[in-house]
KOLMINU-267192 format. One record per atom (N, C-alpha, C): x negated, y negated, z. Coordinates in steps of 0.02 Angstrom, whole numbers, plus 50000, padded with zeros to 5 digits. Atoms other than C-alpha are relative to their C-alpha. Layout:
<pts>
XYZ...
</pts>
This chain:
<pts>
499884995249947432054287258441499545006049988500284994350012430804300658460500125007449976499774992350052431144316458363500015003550059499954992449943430924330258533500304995850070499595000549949432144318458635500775001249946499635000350016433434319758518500105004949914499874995350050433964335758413500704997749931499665000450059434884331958228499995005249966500134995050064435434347058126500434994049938499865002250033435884341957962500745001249953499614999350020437524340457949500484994349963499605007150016439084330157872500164996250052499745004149952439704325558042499205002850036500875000749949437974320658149500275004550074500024995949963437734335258267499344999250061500325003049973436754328058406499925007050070499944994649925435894337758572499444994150025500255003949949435204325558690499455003550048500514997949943433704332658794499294997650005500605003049975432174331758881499604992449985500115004149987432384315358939500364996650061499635001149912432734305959113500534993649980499485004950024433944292959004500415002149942499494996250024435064303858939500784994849985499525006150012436474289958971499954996049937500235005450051435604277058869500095004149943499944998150066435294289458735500665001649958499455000450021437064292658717500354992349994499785008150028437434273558732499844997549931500284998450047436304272858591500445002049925499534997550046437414282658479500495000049994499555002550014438864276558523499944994949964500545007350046438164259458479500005001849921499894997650051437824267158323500525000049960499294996150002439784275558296500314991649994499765007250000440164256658310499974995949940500075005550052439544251158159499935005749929499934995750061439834267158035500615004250015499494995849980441144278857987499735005450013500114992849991440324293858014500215003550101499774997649926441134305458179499245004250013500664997549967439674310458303500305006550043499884995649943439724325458410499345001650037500615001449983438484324558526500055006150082499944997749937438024338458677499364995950038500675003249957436904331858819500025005450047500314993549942436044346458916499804995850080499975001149954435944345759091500474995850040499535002650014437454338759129500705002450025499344996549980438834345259242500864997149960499125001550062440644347059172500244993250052499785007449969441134332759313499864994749965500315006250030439944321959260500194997249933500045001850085440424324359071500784995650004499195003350007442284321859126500194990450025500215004849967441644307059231500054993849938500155005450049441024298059074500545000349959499435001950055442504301358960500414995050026499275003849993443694292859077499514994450037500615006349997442294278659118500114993849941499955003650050442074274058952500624997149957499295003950013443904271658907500104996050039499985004149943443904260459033499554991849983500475008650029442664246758949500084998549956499775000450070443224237558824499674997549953500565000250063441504236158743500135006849948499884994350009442104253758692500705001349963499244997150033444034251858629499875001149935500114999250060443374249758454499665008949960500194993950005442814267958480500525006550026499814994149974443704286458473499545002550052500324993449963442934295958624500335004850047499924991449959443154314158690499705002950007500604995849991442354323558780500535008649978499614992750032442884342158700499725006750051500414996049943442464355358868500025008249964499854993950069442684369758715499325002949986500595002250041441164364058628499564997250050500555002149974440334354758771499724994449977500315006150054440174338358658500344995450021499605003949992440904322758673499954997049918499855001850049441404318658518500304991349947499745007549991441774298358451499904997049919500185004850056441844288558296500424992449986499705005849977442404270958270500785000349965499174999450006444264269158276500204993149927499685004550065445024262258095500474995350020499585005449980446054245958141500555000849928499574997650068447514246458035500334992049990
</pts>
């Protein structure tokens, strides 16, 4: 993934900013994808990005059950949607 579509500070929990790019979706598919196959929790903002739209995708993606194996929230606080893969017990 190109380094100036996708901002990483260096943190414990991956602090993600999504921009300047016209697949902003994907890139967050991307890292869910990711969240799928580690424990680490993501918080990820994506610029440009109305609060609908963000609320849009939280209650979307609970909705596919390529996705149950995953926590996601979108947090309208922080502006992040936040997700990591859900521990089966």
């Amino acid at each position: 993934m190109p380094r100036e579509l996708l901002n990483t500070k260096n943190h414990k929990t991956p602090t993600h900013t999504i921009t300047n790019t016209q697949f902003k979706d994907v890139e967050l598919v991307k890292l869910m994808t990711d969240a799928l196959t580690n424990t680490k929790t993501y918080n990820v903002r994506v610029d440009g990005w109305s609060t609908e739209y963000k609320w849009h995708w939280n209650s979307t993606i609970k909705d596919i059950s390529n996705w149950d194996n995953l926590t996601f929230e979108f947090d309208p606080k922080a502006d992040t949607f936040n997700f990591k893969h859900r521990r089966n017990n």
